[in-house]
N, C-alpha and C positions, 0 to 999 in steps of 0.2 A: 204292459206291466203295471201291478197294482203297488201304492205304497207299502203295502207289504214285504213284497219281492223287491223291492229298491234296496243295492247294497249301500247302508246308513254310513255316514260321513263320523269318525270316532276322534276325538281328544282325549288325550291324556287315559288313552284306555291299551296301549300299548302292552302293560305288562300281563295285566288281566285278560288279551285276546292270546296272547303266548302262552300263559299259562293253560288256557282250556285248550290249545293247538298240542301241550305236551302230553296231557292227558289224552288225549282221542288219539298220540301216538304209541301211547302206555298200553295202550287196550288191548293189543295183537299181544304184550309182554305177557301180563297181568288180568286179564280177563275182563269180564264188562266194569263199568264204571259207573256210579253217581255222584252230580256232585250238583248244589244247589249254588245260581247268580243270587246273589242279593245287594240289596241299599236302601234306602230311603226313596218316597215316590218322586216321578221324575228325576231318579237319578241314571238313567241309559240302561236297564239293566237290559230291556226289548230293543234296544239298538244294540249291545254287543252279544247277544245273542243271533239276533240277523245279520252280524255281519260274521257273525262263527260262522252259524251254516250256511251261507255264501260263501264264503271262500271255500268251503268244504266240499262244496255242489262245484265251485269254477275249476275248484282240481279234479274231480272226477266222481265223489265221495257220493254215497247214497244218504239223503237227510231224510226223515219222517218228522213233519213238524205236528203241534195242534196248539191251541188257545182256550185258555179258561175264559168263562166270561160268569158272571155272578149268576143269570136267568137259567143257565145251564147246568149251574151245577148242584142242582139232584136229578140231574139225568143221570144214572148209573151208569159206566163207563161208556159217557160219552166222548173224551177227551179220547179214549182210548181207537174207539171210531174212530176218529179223525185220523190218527198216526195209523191206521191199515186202511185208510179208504174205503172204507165199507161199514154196514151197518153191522154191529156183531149179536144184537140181540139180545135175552135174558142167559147168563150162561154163570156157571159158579166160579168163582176167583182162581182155583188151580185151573181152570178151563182158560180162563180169560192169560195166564200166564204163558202155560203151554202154547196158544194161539200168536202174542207176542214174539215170546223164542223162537218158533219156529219160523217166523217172519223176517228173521235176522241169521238163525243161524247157518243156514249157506251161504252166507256173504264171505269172501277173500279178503274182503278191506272191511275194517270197523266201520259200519253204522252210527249215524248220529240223530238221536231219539230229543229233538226239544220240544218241551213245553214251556207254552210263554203264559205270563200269566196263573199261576201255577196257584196262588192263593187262590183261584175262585176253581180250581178242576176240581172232579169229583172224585171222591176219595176211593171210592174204588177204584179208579182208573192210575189213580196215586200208589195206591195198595200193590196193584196189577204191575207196576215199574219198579217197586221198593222189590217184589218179590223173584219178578224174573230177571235182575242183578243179582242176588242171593243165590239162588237157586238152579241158573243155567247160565254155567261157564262157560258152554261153547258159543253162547252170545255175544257173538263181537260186536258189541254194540257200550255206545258211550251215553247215560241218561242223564240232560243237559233242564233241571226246572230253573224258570226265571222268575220270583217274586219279589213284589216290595215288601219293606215291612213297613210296621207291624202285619201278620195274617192275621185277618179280622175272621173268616170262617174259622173254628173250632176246629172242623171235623180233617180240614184241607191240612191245618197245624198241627194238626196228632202225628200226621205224617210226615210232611214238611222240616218240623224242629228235632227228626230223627237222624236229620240226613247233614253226615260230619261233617263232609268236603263241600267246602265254602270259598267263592271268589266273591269279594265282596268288595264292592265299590266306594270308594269316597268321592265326595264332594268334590266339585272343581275346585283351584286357587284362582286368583285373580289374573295371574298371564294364561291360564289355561281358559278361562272364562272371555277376556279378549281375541285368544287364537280360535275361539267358535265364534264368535262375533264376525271376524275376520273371513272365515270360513262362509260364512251365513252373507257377505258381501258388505256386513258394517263395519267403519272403522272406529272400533272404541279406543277414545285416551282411559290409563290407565285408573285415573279416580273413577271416571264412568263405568269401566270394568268393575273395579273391585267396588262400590256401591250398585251394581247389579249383582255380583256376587253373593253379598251381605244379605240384599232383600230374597234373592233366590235360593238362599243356603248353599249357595254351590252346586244346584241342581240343573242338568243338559237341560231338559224339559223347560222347565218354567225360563230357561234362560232364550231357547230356541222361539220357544211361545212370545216373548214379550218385543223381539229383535224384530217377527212378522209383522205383528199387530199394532204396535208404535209408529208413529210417522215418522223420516230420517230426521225431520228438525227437532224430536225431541231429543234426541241422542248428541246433537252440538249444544244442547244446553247443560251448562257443566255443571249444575246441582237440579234435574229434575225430578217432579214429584212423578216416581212408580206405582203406574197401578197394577192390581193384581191381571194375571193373566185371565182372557175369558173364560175358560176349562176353571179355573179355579173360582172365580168370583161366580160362577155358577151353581159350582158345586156349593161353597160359599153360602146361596145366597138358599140355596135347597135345604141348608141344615138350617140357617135361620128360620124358613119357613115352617119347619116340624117344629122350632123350639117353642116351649111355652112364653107367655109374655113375658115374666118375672126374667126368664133365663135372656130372653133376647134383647130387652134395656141393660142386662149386666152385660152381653156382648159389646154392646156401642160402646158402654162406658168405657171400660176395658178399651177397647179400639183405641179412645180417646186419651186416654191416661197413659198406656204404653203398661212400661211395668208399675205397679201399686198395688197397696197393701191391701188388703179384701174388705176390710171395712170402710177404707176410702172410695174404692169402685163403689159399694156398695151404695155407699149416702151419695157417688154422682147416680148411679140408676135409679134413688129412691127404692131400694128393695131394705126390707127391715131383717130378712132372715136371707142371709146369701148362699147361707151350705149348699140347700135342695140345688137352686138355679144353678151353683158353682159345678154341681155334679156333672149337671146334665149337660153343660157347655163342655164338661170335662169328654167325658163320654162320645160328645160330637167331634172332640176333636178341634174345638175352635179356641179354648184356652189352655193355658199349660199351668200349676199350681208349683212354685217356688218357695222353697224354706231359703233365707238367706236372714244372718245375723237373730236367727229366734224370730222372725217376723214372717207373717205365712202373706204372700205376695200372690195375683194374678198376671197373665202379660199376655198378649195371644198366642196362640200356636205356633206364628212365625209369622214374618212382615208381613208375607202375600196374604194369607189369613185377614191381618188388622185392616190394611189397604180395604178386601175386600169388603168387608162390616162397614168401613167409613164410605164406601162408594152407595153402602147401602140407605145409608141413613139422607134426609133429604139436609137441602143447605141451611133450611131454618133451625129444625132440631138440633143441627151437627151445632150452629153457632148458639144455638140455648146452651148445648152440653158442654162447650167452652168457654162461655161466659159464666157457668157453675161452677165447674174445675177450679178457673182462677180462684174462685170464693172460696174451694175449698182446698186446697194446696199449699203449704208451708212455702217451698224452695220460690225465691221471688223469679229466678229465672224462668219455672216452670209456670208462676204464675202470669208473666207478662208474655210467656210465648204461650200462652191458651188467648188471651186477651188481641196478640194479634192474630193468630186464627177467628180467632171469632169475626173480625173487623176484615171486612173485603174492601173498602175505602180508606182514603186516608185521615190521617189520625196527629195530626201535629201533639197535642198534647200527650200522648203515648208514646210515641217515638223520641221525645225528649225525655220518658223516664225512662225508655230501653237506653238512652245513652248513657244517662246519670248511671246506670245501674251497671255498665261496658264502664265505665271507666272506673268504680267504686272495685270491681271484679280486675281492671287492669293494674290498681297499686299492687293486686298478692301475683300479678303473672297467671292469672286465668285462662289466657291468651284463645284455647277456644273458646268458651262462653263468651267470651271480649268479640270475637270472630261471630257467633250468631247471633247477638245480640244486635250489633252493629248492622248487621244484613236484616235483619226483621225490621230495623228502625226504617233503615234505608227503603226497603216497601214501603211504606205506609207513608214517606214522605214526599211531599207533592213537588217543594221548590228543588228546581235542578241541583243550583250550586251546592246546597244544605245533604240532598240526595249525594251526589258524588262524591263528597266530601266524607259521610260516611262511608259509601262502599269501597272508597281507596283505605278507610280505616280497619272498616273489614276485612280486606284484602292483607293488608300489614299483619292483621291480628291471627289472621289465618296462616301467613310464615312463620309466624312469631311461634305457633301453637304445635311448629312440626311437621304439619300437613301440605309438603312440600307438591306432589300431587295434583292436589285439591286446587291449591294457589296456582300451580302451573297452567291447569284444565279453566280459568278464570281470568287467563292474560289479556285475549283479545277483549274480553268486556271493561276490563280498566283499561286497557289502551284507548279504546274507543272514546272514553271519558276527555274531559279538557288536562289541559297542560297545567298541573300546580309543583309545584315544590312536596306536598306530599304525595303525589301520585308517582312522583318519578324515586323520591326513598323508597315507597313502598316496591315499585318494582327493582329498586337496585338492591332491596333485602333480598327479592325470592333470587335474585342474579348471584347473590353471595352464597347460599345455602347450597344451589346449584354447581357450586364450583367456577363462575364464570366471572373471573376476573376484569377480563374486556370491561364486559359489557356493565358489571356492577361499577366499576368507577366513571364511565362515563355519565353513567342515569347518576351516581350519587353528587359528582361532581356538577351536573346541570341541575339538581334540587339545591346544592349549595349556595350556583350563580345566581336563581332567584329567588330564594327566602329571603324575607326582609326580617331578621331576627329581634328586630327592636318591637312589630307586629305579630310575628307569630312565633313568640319567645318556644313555646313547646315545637311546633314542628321545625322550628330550628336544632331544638337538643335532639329531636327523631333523629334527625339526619347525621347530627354526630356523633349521636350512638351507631348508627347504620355504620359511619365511616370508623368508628372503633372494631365494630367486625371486620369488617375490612381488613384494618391493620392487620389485625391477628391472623385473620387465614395469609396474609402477607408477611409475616415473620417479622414486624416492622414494631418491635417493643419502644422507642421514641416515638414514633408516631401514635401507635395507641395509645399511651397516655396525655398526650399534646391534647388529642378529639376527646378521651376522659374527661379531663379537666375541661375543656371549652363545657362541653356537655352538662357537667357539673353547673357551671356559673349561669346555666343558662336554665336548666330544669328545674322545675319545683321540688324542693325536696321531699324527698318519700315517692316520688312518681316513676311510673318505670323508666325512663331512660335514665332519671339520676340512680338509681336502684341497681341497672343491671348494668351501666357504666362502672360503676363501682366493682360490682361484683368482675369483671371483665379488667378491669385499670389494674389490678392484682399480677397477670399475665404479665401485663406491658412492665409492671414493677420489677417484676422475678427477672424478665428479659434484657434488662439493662442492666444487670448485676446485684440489683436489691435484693436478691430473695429475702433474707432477714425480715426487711421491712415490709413487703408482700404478705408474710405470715404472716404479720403482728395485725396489719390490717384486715387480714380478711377474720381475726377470731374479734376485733371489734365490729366490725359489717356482720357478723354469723349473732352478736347481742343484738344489734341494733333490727335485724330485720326478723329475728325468732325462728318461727315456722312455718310452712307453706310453700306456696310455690318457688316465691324468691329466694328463701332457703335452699331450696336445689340445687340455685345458678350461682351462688355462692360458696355451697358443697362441693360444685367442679372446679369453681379457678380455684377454691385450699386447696382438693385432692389434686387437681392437676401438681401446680405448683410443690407443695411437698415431694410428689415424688420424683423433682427434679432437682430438686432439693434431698434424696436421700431418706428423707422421712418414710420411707416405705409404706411400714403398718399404719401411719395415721393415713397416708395415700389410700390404703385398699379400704380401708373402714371408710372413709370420707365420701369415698370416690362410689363404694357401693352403696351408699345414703342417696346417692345424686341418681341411679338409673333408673329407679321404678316413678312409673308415671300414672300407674293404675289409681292411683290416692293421691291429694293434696293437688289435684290437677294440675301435674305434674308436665315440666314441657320435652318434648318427643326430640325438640331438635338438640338442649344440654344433658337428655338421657347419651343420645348418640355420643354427645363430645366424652359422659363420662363413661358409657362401655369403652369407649376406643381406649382412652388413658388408664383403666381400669385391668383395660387387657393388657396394657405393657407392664401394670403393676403385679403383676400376678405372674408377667412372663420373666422380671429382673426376679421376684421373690423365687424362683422355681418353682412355680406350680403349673404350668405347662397346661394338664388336662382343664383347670378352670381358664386361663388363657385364653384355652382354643374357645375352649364354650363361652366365654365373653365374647371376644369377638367374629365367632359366627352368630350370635345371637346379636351379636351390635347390625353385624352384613346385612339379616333378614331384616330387621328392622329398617335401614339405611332404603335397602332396595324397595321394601314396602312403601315408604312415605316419600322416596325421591332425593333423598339429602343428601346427592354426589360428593361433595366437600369431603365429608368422614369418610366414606368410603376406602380410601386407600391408605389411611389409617389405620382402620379394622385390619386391611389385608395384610399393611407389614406385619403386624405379629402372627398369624398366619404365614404366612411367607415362612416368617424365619422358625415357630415350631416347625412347620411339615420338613424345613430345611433339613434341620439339624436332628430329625426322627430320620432320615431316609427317605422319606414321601415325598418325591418329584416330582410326582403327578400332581396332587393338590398343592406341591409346594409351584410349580410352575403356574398354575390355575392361579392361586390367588398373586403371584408375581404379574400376571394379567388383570387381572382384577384392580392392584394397584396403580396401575401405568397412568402416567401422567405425562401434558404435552406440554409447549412454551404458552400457550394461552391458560394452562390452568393456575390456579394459588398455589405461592411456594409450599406452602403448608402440604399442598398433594403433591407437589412435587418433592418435594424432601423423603414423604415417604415413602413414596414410589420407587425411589432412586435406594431406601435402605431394605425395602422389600428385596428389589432385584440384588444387591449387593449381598444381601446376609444368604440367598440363594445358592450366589456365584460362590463364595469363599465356602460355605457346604460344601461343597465341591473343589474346591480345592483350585478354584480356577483366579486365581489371584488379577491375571489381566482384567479378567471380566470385573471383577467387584473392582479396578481403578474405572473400567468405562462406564461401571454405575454411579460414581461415586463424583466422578470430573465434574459432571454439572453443577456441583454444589461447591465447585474452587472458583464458578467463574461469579461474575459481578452481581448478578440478577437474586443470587442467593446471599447478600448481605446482610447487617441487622440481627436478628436475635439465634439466626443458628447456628450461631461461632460460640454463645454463650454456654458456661459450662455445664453439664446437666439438662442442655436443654435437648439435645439431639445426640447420639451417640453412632458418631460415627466417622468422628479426626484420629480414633484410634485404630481403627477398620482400616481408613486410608493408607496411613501409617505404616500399618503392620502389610498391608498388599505392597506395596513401595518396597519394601525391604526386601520381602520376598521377591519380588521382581528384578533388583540387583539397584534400583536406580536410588543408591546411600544418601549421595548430598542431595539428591531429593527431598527428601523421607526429612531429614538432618533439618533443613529451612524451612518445612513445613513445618515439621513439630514445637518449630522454638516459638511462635507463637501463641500456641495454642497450651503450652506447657505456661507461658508466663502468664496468662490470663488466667489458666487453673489455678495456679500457686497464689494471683493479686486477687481471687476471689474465695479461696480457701474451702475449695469443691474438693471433698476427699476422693469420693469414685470417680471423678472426670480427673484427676493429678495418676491416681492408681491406674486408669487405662492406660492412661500417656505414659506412663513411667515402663509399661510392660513395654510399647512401642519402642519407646526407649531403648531398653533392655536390649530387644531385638535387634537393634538396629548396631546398638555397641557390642553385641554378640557378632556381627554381620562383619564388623570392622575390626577383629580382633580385640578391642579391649574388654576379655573376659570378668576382670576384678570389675568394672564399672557396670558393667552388665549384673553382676551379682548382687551389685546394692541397687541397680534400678528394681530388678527382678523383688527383691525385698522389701524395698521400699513401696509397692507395690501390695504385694500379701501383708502388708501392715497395715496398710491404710485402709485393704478390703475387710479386716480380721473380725471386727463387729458389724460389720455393715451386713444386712441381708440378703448379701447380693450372691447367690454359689455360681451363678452363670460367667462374674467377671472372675470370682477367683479361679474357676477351673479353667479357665482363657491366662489367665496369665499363669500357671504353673504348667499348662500346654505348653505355653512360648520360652520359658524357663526350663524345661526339660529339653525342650528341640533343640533350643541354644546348647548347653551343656553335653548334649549327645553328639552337636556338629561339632564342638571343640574337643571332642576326645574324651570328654571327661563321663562314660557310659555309669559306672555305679554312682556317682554321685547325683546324676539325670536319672536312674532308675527309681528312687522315690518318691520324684518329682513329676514323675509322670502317671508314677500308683498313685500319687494325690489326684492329679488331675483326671486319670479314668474313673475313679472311684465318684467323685463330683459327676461327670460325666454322666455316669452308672444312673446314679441319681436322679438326677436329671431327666435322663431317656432322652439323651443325645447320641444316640446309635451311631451318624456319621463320627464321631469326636471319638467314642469307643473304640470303635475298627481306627483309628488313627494310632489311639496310644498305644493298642496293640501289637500296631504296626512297628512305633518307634521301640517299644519293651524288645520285641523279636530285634528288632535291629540290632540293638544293644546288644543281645545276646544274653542276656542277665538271667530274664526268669523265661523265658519260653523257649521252648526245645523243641529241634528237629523231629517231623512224624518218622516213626520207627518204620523200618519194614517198604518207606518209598522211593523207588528205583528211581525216579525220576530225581528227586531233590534231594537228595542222601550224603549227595556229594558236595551240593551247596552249603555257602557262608548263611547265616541268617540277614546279611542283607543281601545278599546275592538271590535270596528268597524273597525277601519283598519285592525286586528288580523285576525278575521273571516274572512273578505273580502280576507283578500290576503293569508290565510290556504286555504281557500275556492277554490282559483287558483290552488292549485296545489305546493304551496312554503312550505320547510322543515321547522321547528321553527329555524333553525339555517338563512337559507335564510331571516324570516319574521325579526328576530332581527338584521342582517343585513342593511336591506331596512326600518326598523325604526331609526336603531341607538340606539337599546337595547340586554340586554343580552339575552340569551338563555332560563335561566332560569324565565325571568320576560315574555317572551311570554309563555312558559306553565303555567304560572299563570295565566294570562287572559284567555289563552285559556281552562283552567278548570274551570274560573268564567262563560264563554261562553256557555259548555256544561249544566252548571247546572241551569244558564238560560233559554235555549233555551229547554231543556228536549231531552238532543239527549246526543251522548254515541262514536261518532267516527268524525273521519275526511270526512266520504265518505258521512254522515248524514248533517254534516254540508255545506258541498256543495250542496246537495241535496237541503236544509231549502234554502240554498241564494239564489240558481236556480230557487227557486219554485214562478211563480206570486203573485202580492200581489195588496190588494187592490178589489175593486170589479167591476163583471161584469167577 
């Protein structure tokens, strides 16, 4: 068997191979078929083309394959030869058609006609397949061309760019680019992935090529340098050979520079007129010409391209061209990393201005630059201690920067290193970002035991910054500000840990009852630090904090200043903190569809860079839109996505517990949303999320309690949580409780108290921007009022509450109130003309209706807001109605059409 004939190994090409499978099943429908594979080169198109007609061939199917190749094609249908096995000779184009057809058309089962390669066939032979699809229907046959693009033949493209039906391939992602690594027998961690990715563009090909060709020890190095694949550096190195000289010094340049502006490549090539050469490099294919901001910019054609030009150039040249660059390059970072390229030895006096230059970059929160700069120094430095010392700094600067990934793929090489007090912060950060509780208090707590703080006053404040994260993913608002302060007395001012302590000590403020004073500080900290990066991390504790504080609008404005990180080198890990908080702001405001798309946009990011911690954050507001749309599917999915265990941060554990809760009460399952909810009554969950506004979800509990029957429960639970609201004068945390309330003195007969909790409630909501609590408490204000008898004066109260609803696009809450309106009997009316239910009460209608689902009488009295006992009662007025004797009968009677015809 030739690799030809080898059926190819496919990723991520599932929908693409099904698609052309439904087509060649169309054909027998609909008559012959074209349809053009396309993608970018080495993007699989010649693999999912061989594995189409393989499978095609292993099921029985007849295939006629053939291949373009560039030398061939002005052989006049020679391609076509190929697919009849035989030579056809000089003959006229309806000749060469008719010959085709008739080659297929006594076929039973459709025929599969590919050309691989198809940009270099000859255009007759192209002609000859464009025409007998057109032209002869009784061809059952499917014509299957596979090219890259661009088609660089003209004459192949006349034809080619005619042809509509298009399966067309994308790029790998970065898990799909590891599951072919995987596949190929290496095991990629995921930074390795996704920076093979990067350099590959996503491409099978050059991905497959480079996993051969590489020794297994490059691929356990978690930042190596990629060269181009052989195929490429080849071809590569053929077009430099045609280029003229002018054009092929601006190649190297170029190579060297990365992206830059044409008169800077220029003056590094020495070329005085760059148009012509720019052309001609354009033309080959080996640069790509960039407008961006009014500036006309070169960069290569893609990594493997640049790789390949710099493999080209010798090591002396390449370090002239890097010792020039510096000279002529503004950005100092850009300048001192050409400076150590240039230098293959060590360099004390240079690696001490990379440092100078990492820390002047670490006051704004640069944190990657801080992260490369610190690794470049660290090469070129000879003394161990001085060497390690930075790469744990690197290492920090690289969590610091969001590049959760990156840092994780980089463990065992800091492990390796000696035992300091910075090396064990550093790994007890990437342990917090991680979500890994454990093991971050161990490593931070043993950097504690030996810094000697009166020595090394800064990585003493590291560590107490480190242990203010800490707190906070630990819900532990006393604690975080205890490590603030220490941190404070200990940091330089203006340096990052006093910086981003501060910006952080705001949380720990708001979490012990301050909010007030939280504000005030962080719009002094937002003068003092301006703009830039530290401005971000200062953006998320305001917008956090306000909008637990009620401040909504200033939350969502604040809170969307803090996500983007494209500018002011912005940090990946307080983007995550402010999508997540960003999405709950959006979710209290009712705007649901930005919500969603906050925090899936928070998810993909989250999963991209590794930062477990947020994760379950994202997913409760998720959770609870899909919940309350109907969506079980995705609402189940991200209630997984949340899940949290005893080893992880309360912080994921709180929200994990309110993802799965806001699920359960969706549904109506009240038990469930107490078994989501219990974890967070016992000890492990003390400290900041009892405080008001900060977590919502004493009223959730609350209100499940009641409905569950267990009153003096509900009753001692809430009087806590009611005094704390009231002793911190949190409106929308006192409005929840007071609906709970409500509930609960509805539950117990006292109607009149229940009226002013319910009130006092919709008052305290009445300006606030909240439509999600108010339509929750005139839900519970109408059910109350409906269970007590009192139907028309609950019939308002609950057009208020569907109406919010409506709004909303809380589907589940919709069907409820409709449910309880019919109840009532008020405004919805028996359907006319049905045999079945004609004879029914309108609760005796909901009763049937929702036994009829499938719900126990304990669930139906649940989801009414009646007892157990009062739904077997209807349900035996039901049966003797209806003349039926079970539950499986009476599903059956509701199942059954009605009406006539």
């Amino acid at each position: 068997m030739t690799d030809a004939d080898a059926t190819p190994v496919l990723v991520a090409r599932d929908a693409q191979l099904a698609d052309l499978q439904q087509r060649l099943l169309r054909v027998g429908e609909s008559g012959p078929g074209l349809v053009l594979v396309t993608g970018g080169p080495g993007v699989g198109t010649t693999s999912l083309v061989r594995r189409f007609a393989a499978d095609h061939v292993a099921a029985g199917g007849r295939c006629l394959r053939a291949e373009g190749v560039p030398w061939e094609q002005d052989v006049r249908l020679g391609v076509l030869s190929q697919l009849l096995g035989t030579p056809v000779g000089p003959m006229d184009a309806g000749t060469a058609v008719d010959r085709l057809g008739d080659a297929v058309a006594a076929a039973e089962d459709p025929v599969l006609v590919v050309v691989d390669d198809a940009g270099h066939a000859d255009p007759a032979s192209l002609q000859a397949l464009w025409s007998v699809v057109r032209h002869r229907p009784d061809a059952r046959l499917l014509v299957v061309l596979a090219a890259t693009t661009p088609v660089t033949s003209a004459e192949a493209a006349s034809v080619i760019d005619r042809v509509s039906e298009r399966v067309v391939l994308p790029p790998l992602d970065t898990g799909q680019v590891q599951q072919l690594a995987a596949l190929a027998g290496v095991d990629l961690h995921p930074t390795l992935a996704d920076r093979l990715r990067r350099f590959t563009s996503g491409r099978p090909g050059p991905v497959l090529a480079l996993l051969a060709e590489q020794p297994a020890e490059r691929w356990a190095d978690f930042a190596p340098v990629l060269p181009a694949p052989a195929v490429v550096a080849a071809d590569v190195g053929r077009r430099l050979a045609a280029a003229g000289g002018p054009a092929r010094t601006l190649a190297e340049a170029v190579a060297v520079l990365g992206r830059a502006p044409v008169p800077l490549a220029a003056a590094l090539a020495g070329v005085a007129d760059p148009l012509a050469p720019v052309d001609e490099l354009l033309a080959a294919g080996l640069v790509r010409w960039v407008e961006h901001l009014g500036a006309a910019l070169v960069e290569p054609a893609d990594p493997m391209v640049g790789a390949a030009v710099l493999a080209s150039v010798g090591r002396v040249r390449l370090a002239e061209l890097h010792r020039t660059a510096a000279s002529l390059v503004d950005d100092p970072v850009a300048r001192l990393d050409h400076l150590v390229s240039a230098s293959p030895m060590a360099d004390a006096g240079l690696a001490d201005e990379l440092e100078e230059l990492a820390a002047d970059r670490a006051r704004t929160g640069q944190w990657a630059a801080v992260a490369q700069l610190l690794s470049s120094a660290a090469r070129i430095t000879a003394e161990r201690g001085v060497r390690e010392d930075r790469l744990a700094r690197a290492f920090d600067a690289l969590v610091a920067s969001g590049d959760t990934l990156g840092a994780a793929a980089a463990v065992a090489e800091v492990e390796s290193l000696r035992e300091t007090p910075l090396r064990n912060a550093a790994l007890g950060y990437l342990a917090i970002v991680r979500g890994r509780s454990a093991e971050a208090e161990s490593r931070l707590v043993r950097a504690w035991d030996l810094v000697n703080a009166d020595r090394e006053p800064d990585v003493a404040a590291m560590i107490c910054h480190r242990r203010v994260l800490h707190s906070l993913a630990r819900c532990r608002g006393h604690e975080l500000v205890e490590w603030a302060d220490r941190a404070l007395e200990l940091a330089t001012p203006g340096s990052p840990p006093a910086v981003e302590s501060s910006a952080i000590r705001g949380l720990g403020v708001a979490g012990t009852g301050r909010g007030a004073q939280a504000l005030a500080d962080y719009a002094v900290l937002a003068e003092e630090v301006g703009h830039g990066a530290q401005a971000q991390r200062v953006a998320m504790g305001r917008g956090w904090t306000a909008l637990a504080l009620d401040e909504v609008d200033v939350a969502r404005e604040t809170l969307a200043s803090a996500t983007p990180t494209d500018f002011l080198s912005g940090s990946t890990r307080i983007s995550l903190w402010a999508h997540a908080w960003l999405a709950r702001a959006h979710f209290v405001s009712g705007d649901w569809d930005e919500a969603l798309r906050t925090a899936e946009q928070g998810t993909r990011l989250a999963e991209r860079t590794g930062m477990r911690l947020i994760e379950p954050l994202l997913a409760w507001t998720r959770a609870q839109v899909h919940g309350l749309r109907g969506e079980w599917q995705l609402a189940d999915r991200a209630v997984s996505d949340a899940a949290a265990g005893p080893r992880d941060y309360e912080i994921m554990r709180v929200a994990g517990a309110l993802a799965r809760a806001s699920v359960a009460e969706a549904r109506a399952d009240y038990a469930g949303v107490l078994r989501a909810l219990d974890p967070l009554r016992q000890a492990w969950a003390g400290g900041s999320i009892d405080e008001p506004g900060a977590w919502p979800w004493a009223d959730v509990c609350a209100n499940a309690l009641v409905l569950e029957g267990r009153h003096d429960e509900a009753d001692a639970f809430l009087r806590p949580h009611e005094q704390r609201a009231a002793d911190r004068g949190h409106r929308s945390a006192q409005a929840r409780l007071r609906y709970a309330r409500g509930r609960l003195l509805g539950a117990t007969g006292d109607l009149e108290a229940a009226r002013a909790a319910f009130q006092e409630s919709a008052d305290l909501l009445e300006d606030l921007p909240l439509p999600y609590d108010r339509a929750r408490t005139h839900f519970a204000w109408g059910q109350t009022l409906r269970r007590a008898g009192k139907r028309r004066e609950a019939d308002p109260v609950l057009q208020t509450a569907r109406d919010l609803y409506v709004r909303l696009g809380a589907t589940t809450y919709v069907e409820r109130c409709d449910r309880e309106l019919r109840a009532g009997g008020v405004h919805i009316g028996r359907p006319a003309g049905d045999r079945d239910v004609v004879a029914l009460t309108p609760q005796e209608e909901l009763v049937a209706d929702l036994v009829a689902r499938g719900m126990t009488n304990r669930e139906v009295g649940t989801e009414l807001f009646v007892s157990t006992k009062t739904v077997q009662y209807h349900l035996t007025r039901i049966y003797a109605k209806l003349g039926i004797r079970s539950r499986g009968e009476l599903a059956a009677v509701r199942a059954a059409p009605t009406g006539e015809g």
